[in-house]
C-alpha positions in Angstrom: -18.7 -20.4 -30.9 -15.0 -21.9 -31.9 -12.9 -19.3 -33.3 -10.2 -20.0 -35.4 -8.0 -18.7 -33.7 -9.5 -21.2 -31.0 -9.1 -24.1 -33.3 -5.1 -23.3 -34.1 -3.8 -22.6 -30.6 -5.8 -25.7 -29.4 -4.5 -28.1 -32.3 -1.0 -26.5 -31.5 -1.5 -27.7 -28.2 -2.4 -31.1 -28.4 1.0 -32.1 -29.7 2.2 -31.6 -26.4 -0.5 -33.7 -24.3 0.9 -36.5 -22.4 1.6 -39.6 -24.4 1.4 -37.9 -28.0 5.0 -37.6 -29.6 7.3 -38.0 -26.9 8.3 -40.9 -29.3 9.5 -38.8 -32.0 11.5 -36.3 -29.9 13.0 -38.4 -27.3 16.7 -39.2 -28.7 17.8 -42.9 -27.4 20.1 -42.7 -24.4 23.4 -44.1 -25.0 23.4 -46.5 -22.2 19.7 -48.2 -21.4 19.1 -48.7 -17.9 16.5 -50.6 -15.7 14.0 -47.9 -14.1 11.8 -48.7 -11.0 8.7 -46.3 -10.8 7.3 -46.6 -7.0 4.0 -45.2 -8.4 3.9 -44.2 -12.6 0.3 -43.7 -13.1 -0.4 -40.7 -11.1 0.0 -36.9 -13.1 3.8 -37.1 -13.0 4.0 -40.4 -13.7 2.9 -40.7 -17.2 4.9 -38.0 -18.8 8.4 -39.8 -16.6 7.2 -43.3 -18.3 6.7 -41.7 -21.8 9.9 -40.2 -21.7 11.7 -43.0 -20.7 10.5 -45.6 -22.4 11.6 -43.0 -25.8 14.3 -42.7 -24.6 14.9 -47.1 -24.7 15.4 -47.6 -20.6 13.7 -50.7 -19.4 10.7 -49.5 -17.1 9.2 -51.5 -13.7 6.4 -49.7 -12.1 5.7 -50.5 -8.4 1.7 -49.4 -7.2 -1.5 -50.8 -6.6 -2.6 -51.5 -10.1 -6.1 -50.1 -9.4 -5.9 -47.0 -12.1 -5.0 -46.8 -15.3 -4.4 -50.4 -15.8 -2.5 -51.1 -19.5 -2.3 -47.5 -19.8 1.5 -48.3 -21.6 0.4 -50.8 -23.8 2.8 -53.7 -22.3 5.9 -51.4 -23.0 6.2 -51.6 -19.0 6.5 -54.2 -16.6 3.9 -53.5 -13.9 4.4 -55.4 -10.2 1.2 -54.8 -7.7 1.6 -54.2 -4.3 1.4 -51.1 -1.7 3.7 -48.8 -0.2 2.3 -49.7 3.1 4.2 -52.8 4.2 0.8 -53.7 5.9 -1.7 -53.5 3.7 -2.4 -56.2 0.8 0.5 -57.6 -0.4 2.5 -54.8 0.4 5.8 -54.6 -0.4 6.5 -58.2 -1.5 6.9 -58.1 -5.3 9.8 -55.9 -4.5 11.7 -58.3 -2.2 14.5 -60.9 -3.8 17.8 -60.4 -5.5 17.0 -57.9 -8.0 18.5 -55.0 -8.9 17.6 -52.2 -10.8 19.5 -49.2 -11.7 17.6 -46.4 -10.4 14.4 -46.2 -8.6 12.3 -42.5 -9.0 10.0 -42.2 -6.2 7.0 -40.3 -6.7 5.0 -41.7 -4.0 6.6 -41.2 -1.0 4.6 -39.5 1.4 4.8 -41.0 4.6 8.0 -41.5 6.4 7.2 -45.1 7.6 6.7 -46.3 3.8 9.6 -44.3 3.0 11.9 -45.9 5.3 10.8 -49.3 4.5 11.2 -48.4 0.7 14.5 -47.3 0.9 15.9 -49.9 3.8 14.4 -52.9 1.4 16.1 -51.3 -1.9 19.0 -49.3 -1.0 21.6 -52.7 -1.5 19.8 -53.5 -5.3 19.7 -50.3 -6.6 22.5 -47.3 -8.0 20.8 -44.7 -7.5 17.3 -43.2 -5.6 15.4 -40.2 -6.8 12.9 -38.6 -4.3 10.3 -36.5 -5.5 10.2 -34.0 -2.5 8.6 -30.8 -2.4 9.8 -27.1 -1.8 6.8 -27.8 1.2 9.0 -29.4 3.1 10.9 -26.0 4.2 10.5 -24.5 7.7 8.8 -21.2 6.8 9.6 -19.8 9.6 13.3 -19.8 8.4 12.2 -18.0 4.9 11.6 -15.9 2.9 14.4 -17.0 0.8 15.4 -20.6 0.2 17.7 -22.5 -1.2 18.7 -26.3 -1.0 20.5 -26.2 2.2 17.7 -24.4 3.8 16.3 -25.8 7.2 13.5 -28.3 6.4 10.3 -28.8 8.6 10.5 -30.2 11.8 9.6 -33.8 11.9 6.1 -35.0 12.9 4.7 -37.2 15.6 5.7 -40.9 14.3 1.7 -41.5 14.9 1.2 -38.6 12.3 0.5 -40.6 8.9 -2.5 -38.8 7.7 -1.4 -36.3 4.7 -3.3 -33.1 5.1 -2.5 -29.3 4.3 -0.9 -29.2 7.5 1.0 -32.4 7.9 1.8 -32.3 4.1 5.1 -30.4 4.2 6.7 -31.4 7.4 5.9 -35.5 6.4 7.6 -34.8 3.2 10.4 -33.2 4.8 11.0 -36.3 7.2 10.8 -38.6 3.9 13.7 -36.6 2.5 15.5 -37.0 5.8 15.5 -40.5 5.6 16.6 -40.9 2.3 19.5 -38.7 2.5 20.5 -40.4 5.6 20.2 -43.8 3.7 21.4 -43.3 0.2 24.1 -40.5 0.7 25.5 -39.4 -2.3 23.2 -42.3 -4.0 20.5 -40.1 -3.3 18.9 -37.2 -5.5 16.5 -35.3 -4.2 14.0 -32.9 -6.2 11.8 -30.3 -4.8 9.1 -28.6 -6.8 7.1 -26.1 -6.5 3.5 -26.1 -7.6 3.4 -28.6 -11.0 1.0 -27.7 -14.0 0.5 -28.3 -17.2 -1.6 -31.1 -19.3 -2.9 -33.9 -17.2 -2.8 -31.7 -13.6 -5.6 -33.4 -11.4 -5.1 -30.6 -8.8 -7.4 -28.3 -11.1 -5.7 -25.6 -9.2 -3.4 -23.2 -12.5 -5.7 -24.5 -14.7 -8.5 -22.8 -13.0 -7.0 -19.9 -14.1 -6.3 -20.4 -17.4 -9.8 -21.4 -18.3 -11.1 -18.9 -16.5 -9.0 -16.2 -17.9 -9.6 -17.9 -21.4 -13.6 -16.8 -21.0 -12.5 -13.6 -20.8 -15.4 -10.9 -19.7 -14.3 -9.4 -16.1 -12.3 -11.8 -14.7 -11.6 -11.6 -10.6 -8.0 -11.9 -9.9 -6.1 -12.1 -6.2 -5.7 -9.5 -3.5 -2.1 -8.9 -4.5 -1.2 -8.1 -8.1 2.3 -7.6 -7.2 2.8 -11.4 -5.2 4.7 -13.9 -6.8 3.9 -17.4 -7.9 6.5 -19.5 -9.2 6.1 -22.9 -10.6 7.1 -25.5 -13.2 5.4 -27.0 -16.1 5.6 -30.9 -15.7 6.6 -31.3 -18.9 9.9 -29.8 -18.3 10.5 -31.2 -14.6 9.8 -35.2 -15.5 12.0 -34.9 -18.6 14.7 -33.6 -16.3 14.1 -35.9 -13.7 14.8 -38.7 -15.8 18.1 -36.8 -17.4 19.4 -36.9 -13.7 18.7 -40.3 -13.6 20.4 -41.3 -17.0 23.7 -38.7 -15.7 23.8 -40.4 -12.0 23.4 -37.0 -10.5 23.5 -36.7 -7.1 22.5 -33.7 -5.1 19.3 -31.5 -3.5 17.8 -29.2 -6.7 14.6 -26.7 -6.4 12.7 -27.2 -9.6 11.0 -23.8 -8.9 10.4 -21.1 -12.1 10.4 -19.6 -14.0 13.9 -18.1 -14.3 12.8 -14.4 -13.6 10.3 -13.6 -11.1 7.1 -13.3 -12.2 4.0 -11.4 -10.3 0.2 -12.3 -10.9 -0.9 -9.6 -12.9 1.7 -10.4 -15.4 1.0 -14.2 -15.5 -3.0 -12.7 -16.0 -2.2 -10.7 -18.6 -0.4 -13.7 -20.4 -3.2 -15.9 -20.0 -5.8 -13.0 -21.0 -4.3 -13.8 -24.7 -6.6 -17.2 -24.8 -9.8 -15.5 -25.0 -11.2 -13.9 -28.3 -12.6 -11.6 -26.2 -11.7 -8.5 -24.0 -10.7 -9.5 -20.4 -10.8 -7.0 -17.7 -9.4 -7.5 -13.8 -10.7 -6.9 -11.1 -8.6 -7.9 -7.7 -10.1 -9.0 -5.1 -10.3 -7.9 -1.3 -9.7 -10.4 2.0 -13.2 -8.7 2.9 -14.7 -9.8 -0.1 -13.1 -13.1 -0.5 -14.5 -13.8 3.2 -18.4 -12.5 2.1 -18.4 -14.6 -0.8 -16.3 -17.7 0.5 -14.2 -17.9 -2.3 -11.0 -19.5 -2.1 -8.8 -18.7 -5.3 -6.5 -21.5 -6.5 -2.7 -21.3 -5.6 -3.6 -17.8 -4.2 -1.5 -18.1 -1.0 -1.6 -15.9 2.1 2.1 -14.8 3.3 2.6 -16.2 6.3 6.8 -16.0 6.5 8.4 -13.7 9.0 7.2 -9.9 7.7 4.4 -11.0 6.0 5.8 -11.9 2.6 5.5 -15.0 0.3 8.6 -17.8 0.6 10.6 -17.5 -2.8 12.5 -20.4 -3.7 15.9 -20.3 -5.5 16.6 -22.9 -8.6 20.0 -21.8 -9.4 21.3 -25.1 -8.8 18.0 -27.6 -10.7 19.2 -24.7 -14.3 22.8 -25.3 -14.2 22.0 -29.4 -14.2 19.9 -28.5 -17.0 15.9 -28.3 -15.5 14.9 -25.1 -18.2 11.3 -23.6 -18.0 9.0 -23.1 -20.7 7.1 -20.1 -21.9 3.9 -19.4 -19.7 2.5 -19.0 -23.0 2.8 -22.7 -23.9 1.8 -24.1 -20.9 -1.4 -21.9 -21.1 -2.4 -23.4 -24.5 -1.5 -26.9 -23.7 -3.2 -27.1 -20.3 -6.3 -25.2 -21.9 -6.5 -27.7 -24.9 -6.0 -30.8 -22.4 -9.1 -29.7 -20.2 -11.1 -28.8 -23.4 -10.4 -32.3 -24.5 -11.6 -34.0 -21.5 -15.1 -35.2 -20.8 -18.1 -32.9 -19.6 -18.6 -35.1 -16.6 -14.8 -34.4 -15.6 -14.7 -30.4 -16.1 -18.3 -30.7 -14.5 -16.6 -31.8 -10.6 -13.5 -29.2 -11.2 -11.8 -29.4 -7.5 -11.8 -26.1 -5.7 -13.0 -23.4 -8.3 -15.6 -20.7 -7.7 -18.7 -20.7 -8.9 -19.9 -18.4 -11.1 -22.4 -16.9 -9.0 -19.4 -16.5 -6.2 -17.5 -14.3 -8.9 -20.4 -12.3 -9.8 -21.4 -11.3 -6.4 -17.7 -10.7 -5.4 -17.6 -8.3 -8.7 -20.9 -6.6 -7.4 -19.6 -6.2 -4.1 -16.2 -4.3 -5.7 -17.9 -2.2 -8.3 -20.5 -1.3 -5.5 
């Protein structure tokens, strides 16, 4: 049953879903510009275009046009084609004499599309924003990092396929290139892991549900580990602010601004339920019995066996702020509650109920 308790912290919630009031909040900028989106209809995507469409820029997205087609209503100009200059059309509805202002590149994941991206562009366009990712550090360099950290070794040029393993150090060579191409044109933003409403990862919102159940909930191994990441409705904001301000520079958009261990982000997220929650953390024996794999629970594999912590100094004094885990928790909760069974019924990468039970079993026992 609904409490309504339930009922308020959900209809609180809402008003911050993707889409819903950006409008009303969204000052204009003082000086529109032209925005090219390579991507725009992904999970970051939507809450950049929102934002800067309130905010009176003229938006161009740049994908493949097979999702979310008319998902802005006309208020965006939408060319089709493909990162990959070899696929499709690929990149020819970007070629010509045009110019835009800025281009925000969410998309970029493979060097070669990068490179051609940036080598067709870079004379029509002020300024390139690179979504990057805190990923593309060399861990073996850690545990601290900031924005002049080593990156990742490149990969093979053959390497193109984007898997846990090739993820980072591809990213890292994408950032390379547009450094090397845009100079102080470029800014380039790392995040860490990105939640909130609209995350198709499943991954923090796994635990918020969960946690929102209440009953005995099992946590991580650790406790005392940090996580650190940013709600995306503070990092697209922010990107677009960079945009508007012509910033240039390398920022880590990693919080929040005071470290923050699991068994404090638990006890936050306990709040959603009506209902007592109790925690039980886990064991690497158990998690290997039951083959559970617990979302953004990461093993330390820096020198000394810690976790990497990345520094944000630099993305909060050009303005990137975090929000209270508190929000986040009742937005993201009253986003998944809203979507359809069939979509909560294929969650990526959650254990099963049964999973947790016989891992609590095998603790109590």
């Amino acid at each position: 049953m609904t409490t309504r308790r339930e009922l308020l912290a959900w209809g609180a919630a809402l008003a911050a879903l993707p889409s819903l009031g950006l409008a009303g909040i969204a000052s204009r900028a003082g000086k529109p510009l032209s925005i090219l989106f390579l991507g725009g209809t992904g999970f970051l995507g939507p809450h950049q275009v929102d934002y800067a469409l309130a905010r009176g820029h003229r938006v161009t997205l740049f994908n493949r046009g097979r999702s979310a087609a008319g998902q802005y209503g006309g208020r965006a100009e939408v060319l089709i084609g493909n990162r990959d200059a070899k696929v499709d059309a690929g990149l020819t509805a970007l070629q010509g004499e045009r110019r835009w202002d800025v281009v925000i590149d969410n998309s970029g994941y493979v060097p070669r599309h990068v490179r051609d991206s940036v080598e067709l562009l870079k004379g029509r366009v002020g300024r390139y924003v690179y979504v990057s990712t805190v990923a593309a550090y060399d861990f073996a360099k850690g545990p601290s990092f900031d924005e002049k950290s080593p990156l990742a070794a490149a990969p093979s040029p053959e390497t193109e396929k984007v898997t846990g393993t090739t993820y980072g150090p591809l990213k890292a060579e994408c950032d390379r290139i547009v450094q090397a191409a845009l100079g102080e044109r470029a800014t380039i933003v790392r995040p860490t892991y990105i939640v909130g409403p609209g995350d198709d990862t499943d991954r923090f919102t796994y635990w918020i549900e969960r946690c929102a159940r209440g009953g005995e909930v099992l946590g991580p191994p650790d406790p005392k580990a940090e996580l650190q990441w940013v709600d995306v409705r503070d990092l697209c904001p922010w990107i677009v602010d960079l945009a508007e301000r012509d910033q240039p520079g390398i920022f880590n958009a990693a919080g929040p601004a005071k470290a923050t261990n699991w068994e404090e982000i638990l006890g936050e997220l306990a709040k959603l339920s009506p209902q007592p929650v109790k925690f039980r953390w886990a064991t690497a024996d158990v998690l290997k019995q039951t083959g559970i794999r617990q979302p953004l629970v990461r093993v330390p594999f820096a020198p000394g066996g810690v976790l990497p912590h990345f520094i944000s100094d630099a993305a909060q004094a050009a303005g990137l702020h975090f929000r209270p885990l508190s929000d986040t928790a009742a937005a993201t909760l009253a986003w998944w509650r809203s979507q359809p069974d069939a979509r909560r019924a294929r969650a990526e990468g959650w254990p099963t109920t049964e999973q947790e039970q016989q891992a609590l079993r095998l603790l109590a026992g």
